[in-house]
N, C-alpha and C positions, 0 to 999 in steps of 0.2 A: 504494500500500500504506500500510497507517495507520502513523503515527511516523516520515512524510515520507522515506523510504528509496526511492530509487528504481530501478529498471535498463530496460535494453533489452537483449529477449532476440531474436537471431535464429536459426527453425529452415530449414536448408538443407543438402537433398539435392547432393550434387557429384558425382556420377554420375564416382567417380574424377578430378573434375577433368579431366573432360574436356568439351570447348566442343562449339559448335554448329560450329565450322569444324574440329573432331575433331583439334585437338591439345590435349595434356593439359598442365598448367599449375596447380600449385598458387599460383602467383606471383600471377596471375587469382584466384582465388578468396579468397587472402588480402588483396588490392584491394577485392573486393566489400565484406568483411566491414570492412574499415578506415573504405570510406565511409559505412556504416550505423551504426558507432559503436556498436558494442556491447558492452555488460558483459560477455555470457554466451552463447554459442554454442552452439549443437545441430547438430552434423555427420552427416551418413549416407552408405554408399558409399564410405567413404575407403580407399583402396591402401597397405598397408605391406611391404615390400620383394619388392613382386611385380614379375614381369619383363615384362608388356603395358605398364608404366607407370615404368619406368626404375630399378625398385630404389629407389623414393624410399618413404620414412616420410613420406608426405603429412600426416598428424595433427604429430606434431613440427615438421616447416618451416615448414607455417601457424601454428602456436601460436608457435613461436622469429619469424615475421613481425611476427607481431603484440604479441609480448611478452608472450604471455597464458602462464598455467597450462592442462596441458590431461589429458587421464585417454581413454585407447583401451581398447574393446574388441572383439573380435574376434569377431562373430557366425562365421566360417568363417575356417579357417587349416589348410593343410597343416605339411609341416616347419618350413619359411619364408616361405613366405607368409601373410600374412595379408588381413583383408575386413571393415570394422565402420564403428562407430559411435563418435564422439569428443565430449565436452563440451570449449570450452574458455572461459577466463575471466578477465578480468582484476580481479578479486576473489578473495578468499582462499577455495578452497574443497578439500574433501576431498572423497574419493573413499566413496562407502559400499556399493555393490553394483553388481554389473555381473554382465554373466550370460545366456547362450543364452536364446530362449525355444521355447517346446513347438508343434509343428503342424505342423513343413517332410513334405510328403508324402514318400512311400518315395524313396531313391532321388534325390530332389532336391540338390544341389551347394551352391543359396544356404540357410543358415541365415538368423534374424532373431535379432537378441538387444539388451540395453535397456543405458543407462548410470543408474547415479541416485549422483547428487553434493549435498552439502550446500554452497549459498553461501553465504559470510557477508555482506549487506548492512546495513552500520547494526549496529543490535541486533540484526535478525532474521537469521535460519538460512533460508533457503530449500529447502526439498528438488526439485531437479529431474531430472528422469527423461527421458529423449530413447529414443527407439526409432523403428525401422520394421519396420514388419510387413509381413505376406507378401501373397503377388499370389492366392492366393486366398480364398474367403469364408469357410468353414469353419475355415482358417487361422489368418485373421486373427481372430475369435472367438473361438479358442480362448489364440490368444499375448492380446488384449484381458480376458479373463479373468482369465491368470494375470498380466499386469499391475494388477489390481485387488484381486489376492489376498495373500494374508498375507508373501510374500516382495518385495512392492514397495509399492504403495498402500497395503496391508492390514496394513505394520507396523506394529507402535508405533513407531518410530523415526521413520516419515513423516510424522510430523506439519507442521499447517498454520504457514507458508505454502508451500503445494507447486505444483510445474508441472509437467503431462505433454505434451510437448510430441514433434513429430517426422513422418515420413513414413508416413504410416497405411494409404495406396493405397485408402483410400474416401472417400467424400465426407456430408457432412451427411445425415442423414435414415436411413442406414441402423443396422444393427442394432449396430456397432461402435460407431458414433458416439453413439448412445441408451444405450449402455452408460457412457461418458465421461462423460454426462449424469449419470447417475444419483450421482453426489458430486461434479463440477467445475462450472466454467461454460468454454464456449466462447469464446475473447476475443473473433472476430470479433462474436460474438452479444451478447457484453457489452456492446459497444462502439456495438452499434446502426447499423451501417456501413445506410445506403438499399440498396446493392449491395454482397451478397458480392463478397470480391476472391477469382479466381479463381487457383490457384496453376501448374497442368500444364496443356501443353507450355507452355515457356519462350517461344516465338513469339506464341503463340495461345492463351493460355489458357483451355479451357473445362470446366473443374471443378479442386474442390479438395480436395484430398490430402492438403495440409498442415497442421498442424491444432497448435494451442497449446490446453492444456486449464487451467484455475484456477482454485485456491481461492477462497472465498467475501474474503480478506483483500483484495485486488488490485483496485484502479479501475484499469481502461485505459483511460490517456491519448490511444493514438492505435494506429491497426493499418496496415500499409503490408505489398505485397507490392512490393518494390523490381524497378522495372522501368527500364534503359537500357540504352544500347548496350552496355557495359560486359558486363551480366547476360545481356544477350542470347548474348554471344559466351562468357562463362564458362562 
């Protein structure tokens, strides 16, 4: 980014922290995220005081792990439970919107909803947006939309340098992702990798879900989908 400001941003889905050998473990997940060394996190899937997963504030414990600032929202929440999406950071940032998005068909249980935080790195403000959207096409369209629209992207407030970043459940080339186009750049894309790095299933991965979007300000220095044993098993 120009005025030599820099971060590392990682976006990862924790499927509630839970691993490939199917015990849950924010402790894992907060390891991951220590060894990748990052500024600025984008969480999806996190567990707050639900009972499959031990009553734990998963967003709090990783962020109190890490030392980081962190801001939850709750795309799904009964009384007590809740089900979302978390930025967290170890830079000074505030919170500016957070907020369900529109499409879950009738009747459906999982919501999808977005976080968008102001960083402050350096001089500059960062506006960053983390979401996931939904499993189907119409769906995700329709939330991809209204992320582009006047209550996120589309504010004045958003101004550049911004990142939309997060678990998108489609893969390059489709209509969602041509939508992102149309005002961001792609980092992988930016970056000019010879081989997309593929992000789903964690074993074997053959496409990618995962998707970091950004401003026209932003050189990327380097793009890694972080793969060991470690990752494997978180």
């Amino acid at each position: 980014m120009s005025g030599h400001a820099q971060i590392r941003l990682v976006t990862y889905n924790v499927h509630r922290c839970q691993g490939s050998d199917r015990k849950i473990s924010p402790y894992r997940i907060a390891e991951v995220i220590a060894a990748a060394d990052a500024d600025v996190v984008a969480l999806q899937e996190l567990d707050v005081n639900r009972t499959r997963s031990g009553r734990v504030d998963q967003a709090q414990l990783i962020a109190a792990l890490l030392e980081m600032e962190f801001h939850f929202h709750a795309a799904w929440q009964t009384a007590e439970e809740r089900f979302g999406n978390a930025v967290l950071s170890r830079l000074p940032m505030r919170l500016i919107h957070a907020a369900q998005l529109p499409g879950a068909p009738r009747g459906w249980r999982e919501r999808r909803g977005a976080v968008w935080v102001s960083v402050q790195a350096g001089r500059h403000h960062i506006q960053v947006i983390n979401t996931h959207l939904g499993l189907v096409r119409h769906e995700r369209l329709t939330q991809i939309n209204a992320l582009l629209g006047p209550h996120w992207l589309g504010h004045p407030d958003c101004r550049s340098p911004r990142v939309l970043c997060g678990d998108f459940n489609t893969v390059p080339g489709t209509r969602v992702h041509g939508r992102c186009l149309e005002i961001l750049r792609d980092a992988q894309q930016a970056f000019r990798l010879a081989r997309p790095r593929r992000t789903y299933p964690t074993r074997l991965p053959v496409a990618r879900l995962d998707h970091v979007f950004l401003s026209d300000e932003f050189t990327v220095r380097n793009v890694e989908v972080v793969r060991t044993p470690l990752t494997r098993r978180a």
